[in-house]
C-alpha positions as CSV (number, residue, x, y, z in Angstrom):
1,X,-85.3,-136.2,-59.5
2,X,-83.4,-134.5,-57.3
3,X,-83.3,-130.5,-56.9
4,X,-79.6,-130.0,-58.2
5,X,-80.3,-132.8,-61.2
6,X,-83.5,-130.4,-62.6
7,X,-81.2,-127.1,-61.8
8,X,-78.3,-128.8,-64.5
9,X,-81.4,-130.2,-67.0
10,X,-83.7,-127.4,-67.2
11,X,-81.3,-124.8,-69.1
12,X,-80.7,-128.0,-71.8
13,X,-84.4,-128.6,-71.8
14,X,-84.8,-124.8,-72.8
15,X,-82.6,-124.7,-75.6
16,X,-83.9,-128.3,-77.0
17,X,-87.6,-126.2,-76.8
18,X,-86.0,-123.1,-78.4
19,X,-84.8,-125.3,-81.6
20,X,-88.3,-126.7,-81.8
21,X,-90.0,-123.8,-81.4
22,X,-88.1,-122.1,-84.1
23,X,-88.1,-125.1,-86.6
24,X,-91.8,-125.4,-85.4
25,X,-93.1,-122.4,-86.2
26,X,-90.8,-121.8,-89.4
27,X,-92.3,-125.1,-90.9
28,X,-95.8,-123.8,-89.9
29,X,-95.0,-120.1,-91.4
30,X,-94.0,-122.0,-94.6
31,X,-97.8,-122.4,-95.2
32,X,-98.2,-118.8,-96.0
33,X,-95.7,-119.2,-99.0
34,X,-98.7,-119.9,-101.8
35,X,-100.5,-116.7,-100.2
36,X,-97.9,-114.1,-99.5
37,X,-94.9,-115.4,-101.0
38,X,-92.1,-116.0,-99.1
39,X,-91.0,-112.4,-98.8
40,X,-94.3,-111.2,-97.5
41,X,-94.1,-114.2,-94.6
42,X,-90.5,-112.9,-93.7
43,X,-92.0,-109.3,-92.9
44,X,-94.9,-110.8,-90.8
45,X,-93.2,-112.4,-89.1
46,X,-90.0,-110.1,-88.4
47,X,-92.4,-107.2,-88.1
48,X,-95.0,-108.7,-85.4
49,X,-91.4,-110.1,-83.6
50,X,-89.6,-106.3,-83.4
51,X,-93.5,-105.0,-82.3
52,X,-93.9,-107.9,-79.5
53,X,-90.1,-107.5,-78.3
54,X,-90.5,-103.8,-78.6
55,X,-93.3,-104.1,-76.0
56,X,-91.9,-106.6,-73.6
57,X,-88.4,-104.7,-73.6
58,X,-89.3,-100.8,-73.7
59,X,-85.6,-100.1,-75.3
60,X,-85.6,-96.5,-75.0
61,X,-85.9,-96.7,-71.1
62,X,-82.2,-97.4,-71.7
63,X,-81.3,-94.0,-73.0
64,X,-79.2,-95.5,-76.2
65,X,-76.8,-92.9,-77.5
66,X,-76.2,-92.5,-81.3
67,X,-73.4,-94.5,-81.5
68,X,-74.8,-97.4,-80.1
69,X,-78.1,-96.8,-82.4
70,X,-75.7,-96.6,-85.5
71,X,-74.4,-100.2,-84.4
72,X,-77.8,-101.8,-83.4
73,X,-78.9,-100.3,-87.2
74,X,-76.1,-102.2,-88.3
75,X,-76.9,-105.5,-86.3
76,X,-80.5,-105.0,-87.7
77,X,-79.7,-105.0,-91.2
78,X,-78.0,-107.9,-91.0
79,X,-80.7,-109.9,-89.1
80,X,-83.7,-108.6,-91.3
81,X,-81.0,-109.7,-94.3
82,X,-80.2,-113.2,-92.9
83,X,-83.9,-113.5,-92.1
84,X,-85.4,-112.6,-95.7
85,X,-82.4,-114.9,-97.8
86,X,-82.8,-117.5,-95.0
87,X,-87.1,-118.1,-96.0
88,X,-86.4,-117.6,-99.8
89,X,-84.2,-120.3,-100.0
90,X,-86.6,-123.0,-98.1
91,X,-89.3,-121.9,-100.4
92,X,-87.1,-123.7,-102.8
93,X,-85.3,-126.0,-100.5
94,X,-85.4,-128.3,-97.8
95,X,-86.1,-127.0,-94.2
96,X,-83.7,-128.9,-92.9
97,X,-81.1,-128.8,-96.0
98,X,-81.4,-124.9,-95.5
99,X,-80.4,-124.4,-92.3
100,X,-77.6,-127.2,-92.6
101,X,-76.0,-124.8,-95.3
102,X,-76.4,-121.8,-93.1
103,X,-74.3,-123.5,-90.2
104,X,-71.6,-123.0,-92.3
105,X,-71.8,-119.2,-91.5
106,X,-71.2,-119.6,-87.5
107,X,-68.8,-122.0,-88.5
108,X,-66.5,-119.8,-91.1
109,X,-66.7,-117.3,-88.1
110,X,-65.1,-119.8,-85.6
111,X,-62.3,-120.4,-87.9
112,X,-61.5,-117.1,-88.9
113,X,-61.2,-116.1,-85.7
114,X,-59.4,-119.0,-84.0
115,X,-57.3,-120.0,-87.0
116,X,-56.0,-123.5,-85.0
117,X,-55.5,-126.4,-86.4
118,X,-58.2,-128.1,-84.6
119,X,-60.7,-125.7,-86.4
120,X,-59.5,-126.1,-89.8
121,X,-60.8,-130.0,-89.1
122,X,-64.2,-128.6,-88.7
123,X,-64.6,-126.4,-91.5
124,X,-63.0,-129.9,-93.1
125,X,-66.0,-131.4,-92.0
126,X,-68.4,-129.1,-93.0
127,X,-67.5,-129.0,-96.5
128,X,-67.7,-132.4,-96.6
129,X,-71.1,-132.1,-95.8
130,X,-71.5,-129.4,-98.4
131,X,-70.0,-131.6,-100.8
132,X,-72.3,-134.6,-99.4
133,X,-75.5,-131.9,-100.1
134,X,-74.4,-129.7,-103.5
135,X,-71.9,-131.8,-105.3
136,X,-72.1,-135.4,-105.4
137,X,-75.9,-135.2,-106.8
138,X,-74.3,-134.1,-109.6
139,X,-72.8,-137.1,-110.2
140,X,-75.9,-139.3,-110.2
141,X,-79.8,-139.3,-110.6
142,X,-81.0,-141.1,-107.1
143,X,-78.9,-138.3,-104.7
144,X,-81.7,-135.5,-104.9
145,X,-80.2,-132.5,-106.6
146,X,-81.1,-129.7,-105.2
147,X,-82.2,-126.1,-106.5
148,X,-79.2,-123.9,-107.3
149,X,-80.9,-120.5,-106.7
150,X,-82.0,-122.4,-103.5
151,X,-77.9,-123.2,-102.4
152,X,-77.1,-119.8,-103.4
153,X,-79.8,-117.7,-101.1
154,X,-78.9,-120.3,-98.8
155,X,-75.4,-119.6,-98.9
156,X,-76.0,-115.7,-98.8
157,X,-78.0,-116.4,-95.7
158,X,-74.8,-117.8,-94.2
159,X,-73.1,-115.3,-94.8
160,X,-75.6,-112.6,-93.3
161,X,-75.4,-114.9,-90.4
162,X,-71.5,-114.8,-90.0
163,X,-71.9,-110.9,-90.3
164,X,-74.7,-111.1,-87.8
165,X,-72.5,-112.8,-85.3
166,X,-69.3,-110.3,-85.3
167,X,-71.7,-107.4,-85.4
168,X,-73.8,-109.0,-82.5
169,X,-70.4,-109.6,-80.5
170,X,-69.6,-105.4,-80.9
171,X,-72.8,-104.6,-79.6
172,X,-72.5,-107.1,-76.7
173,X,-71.4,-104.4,-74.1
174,X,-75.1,-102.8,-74.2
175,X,-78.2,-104.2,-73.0
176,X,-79.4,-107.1,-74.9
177,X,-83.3,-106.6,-74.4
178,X,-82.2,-103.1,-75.7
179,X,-80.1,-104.7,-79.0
180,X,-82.2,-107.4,-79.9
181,X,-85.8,-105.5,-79.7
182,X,-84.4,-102.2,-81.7
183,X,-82.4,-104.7,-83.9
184,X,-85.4,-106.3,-84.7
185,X,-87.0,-103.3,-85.5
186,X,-84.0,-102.2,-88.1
187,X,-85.0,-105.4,-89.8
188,X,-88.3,-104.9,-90.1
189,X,-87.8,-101.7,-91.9
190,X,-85.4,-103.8,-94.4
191,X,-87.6,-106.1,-94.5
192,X,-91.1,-105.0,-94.6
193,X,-90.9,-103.2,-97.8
194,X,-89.7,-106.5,-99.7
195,X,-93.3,-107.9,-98.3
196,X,-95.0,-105.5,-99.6
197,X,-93.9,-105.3,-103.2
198,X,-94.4,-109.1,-102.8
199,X,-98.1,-109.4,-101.5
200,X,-99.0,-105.8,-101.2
201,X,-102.5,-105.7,-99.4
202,X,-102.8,-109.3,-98.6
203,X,-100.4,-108.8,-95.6
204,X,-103.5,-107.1,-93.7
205,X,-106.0,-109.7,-94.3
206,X,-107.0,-110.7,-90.6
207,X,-106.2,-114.3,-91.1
208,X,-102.9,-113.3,-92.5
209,X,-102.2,-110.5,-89.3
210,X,-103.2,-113.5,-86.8
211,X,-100.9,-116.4,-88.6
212,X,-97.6,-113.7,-88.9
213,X,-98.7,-112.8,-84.4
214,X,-98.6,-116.7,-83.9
215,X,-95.8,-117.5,-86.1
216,X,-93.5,-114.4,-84.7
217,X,-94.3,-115.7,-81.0
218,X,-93.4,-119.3,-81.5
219,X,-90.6,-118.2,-84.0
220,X,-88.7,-115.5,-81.9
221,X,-90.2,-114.3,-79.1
222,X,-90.5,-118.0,-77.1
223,X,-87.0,-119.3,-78.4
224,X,-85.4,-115.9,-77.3
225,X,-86.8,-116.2,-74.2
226,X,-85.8,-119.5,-73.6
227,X,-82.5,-118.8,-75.0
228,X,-81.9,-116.2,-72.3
229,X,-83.1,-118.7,-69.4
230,X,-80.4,-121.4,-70.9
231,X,-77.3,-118.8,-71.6
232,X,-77.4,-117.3,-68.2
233,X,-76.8,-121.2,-66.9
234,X,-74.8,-122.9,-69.5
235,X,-71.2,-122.4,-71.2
236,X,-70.8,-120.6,-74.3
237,X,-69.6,-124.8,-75.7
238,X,-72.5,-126.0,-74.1
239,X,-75.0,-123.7,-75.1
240,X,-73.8,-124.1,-78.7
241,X,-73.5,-128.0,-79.1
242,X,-76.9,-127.9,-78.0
243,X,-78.2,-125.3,-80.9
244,X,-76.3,-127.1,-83.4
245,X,-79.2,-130.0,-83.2
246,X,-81.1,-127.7,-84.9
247,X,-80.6,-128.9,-88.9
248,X,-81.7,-132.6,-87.2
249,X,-84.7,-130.7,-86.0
250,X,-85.3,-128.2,-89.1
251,X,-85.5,-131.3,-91.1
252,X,-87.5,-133.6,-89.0
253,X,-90.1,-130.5,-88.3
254,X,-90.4,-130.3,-92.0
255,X,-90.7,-133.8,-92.8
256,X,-93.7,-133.7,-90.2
257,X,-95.4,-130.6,-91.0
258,X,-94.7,-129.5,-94.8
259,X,-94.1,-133.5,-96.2
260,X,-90.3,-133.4,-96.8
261,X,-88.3,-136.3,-96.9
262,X,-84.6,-136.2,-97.2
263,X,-82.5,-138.8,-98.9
264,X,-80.4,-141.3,-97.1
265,X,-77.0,-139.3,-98.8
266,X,-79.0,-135.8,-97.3
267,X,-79.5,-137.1,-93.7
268,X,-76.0,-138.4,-93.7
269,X,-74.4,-134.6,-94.5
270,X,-76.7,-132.9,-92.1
271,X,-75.2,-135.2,-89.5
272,X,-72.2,-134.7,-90.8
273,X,-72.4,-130.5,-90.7
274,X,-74.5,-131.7,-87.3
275,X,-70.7,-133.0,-86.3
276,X,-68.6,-130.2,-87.5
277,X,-71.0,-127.9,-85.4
278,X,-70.7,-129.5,-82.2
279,X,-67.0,-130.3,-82.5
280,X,-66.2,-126.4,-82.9
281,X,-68.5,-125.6,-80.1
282,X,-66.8,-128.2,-77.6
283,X,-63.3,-127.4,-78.5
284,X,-63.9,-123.6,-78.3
285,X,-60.9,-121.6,-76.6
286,X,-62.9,-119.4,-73.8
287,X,-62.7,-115.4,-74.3
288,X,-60.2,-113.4,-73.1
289,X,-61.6,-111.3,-70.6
């Protein structure tokens, strides 16, 4: 393989191993569930992420003033938000199903801000897929209906996530070691206390302390990493198309790791939010600079 064919492979390579990692170690954090509840897992892992990113990035080296504080606290919230809804919902959903219904955050986003045509066909196919996941099991027994608090923290996730992304473009000016490691810590403060009042003591067990390390390393510190290797040498479409594989991968990780298996009708509308994903990416109108 030649030097310039590894140069154009390796930054798609990273983001493929950042979706697996993520889906990877989500599906093995699910495990905790039964000990800690799903709200206790959320602060191990956000916590141990915001303490190892706080380490590798030092954020105050960069002298942030208040204002940019005040947005990173904003940008936080959101995350530790999208984060806590986001594992409530696959402790009563699907892996896979979950995040397939959070796309539709990133991709409400696109068309609010693009308003063409062209993106309005998207959305289009999303709520097909939607409609593919939450509404036609209603019409028969053999479809797999699927929890409706589940849809509904699942929905809410999506929406933190749409916030998360127009509050993550404001604070794209500052450093992003700097954003993303004191963002991390605003959402541990949000989300710590939830994982308390869930499994109070438990969360200090050594076991438990270990599991929430591993799981916040192969969860968010490894993909973010990666992430940062493959945006610094891919388009904004490319890099995207690519991280739209990851419902496929959400719901093959969990059918290998916690059991799940999707229905034909399932698979079919994660391809087909899979789709509306990819086509938004690819037909993106570059920024205006």
């Amino acid at each position: 393989m030649s030097h310039s064919l590894v140069q154009r492979v390796l930054p798609s390579l990273a983001v493929l191993g950042s979706v697996v990692s993520l889906c990877l170690g989500t599906s093995f954090a699910k495990h905790l569930f039964p000990i800690v509840g799903a709200q206790g897992t959320t602060a191990l892992r956000v916590g141990f992420s915001a303490v190892l990113l706080l380490a590798i990035w030092r954020p105050w080296r960069f002298g942030p003033s208040r204002a940019n504080l005040k947005q990173i606290a904003c940008f936080g919230v959101a995350l530790g938000l999208m984060n806590l809804l986001f594992y409530m919902a696959i402790k009563r959903l699907p892996f896979g199903v979950t995040v397939a219904i959070e796309f539709v955050g990133p991709l409400s986003v696109a068309v609010w801000t693009s308003r063409r045509w062209l993106d309005f066909v998207w959305l289009g196919l999303a709520v097909l897929g939607l409609f593919l996941l939450l509404i036609l099991p209603l019409f028969g027994t053999n479809f797999g209906l699927l929890d409706p608090l589940g849809i509904a923290l699942a929905l809410a996730a999506a929406a933190c996530w749409a916030t998360y992304i127009v509050l993550g473009k404001r604070a794209g000016q500052m450093h992003g070691g700097m954003v993303v490691s004191l963002g991390l810590l605003s959402a541990a403060l949000v989300v710590v206390p939830f994982g308390v009042a869930e499994a109070g003591a438990k969360l200090l067990l050594p076991e438990m302390l270990l599991y929430g390390v591993a799981v916040a390393a192969v969860s968010s510190a490894v993909p973010y990493s990666l992430e940062m290797f493959a945006l610094k040498r891919l388009s904004p479409g490319a890099f995207s198309t690519m991280l739209a594989t990851e419902p496929a991968v959400a719901a093959i990780a969990g059918m290998l790791v916690l059991g799940e298996h999707l229905t034909l009708v399932q698979w079919m509308a994660i391809a087909v939010i899979m789709a509306a994903a990819m086509g938004s990416a690819l037909t993106a109108q570059p920024q205006q600079k």
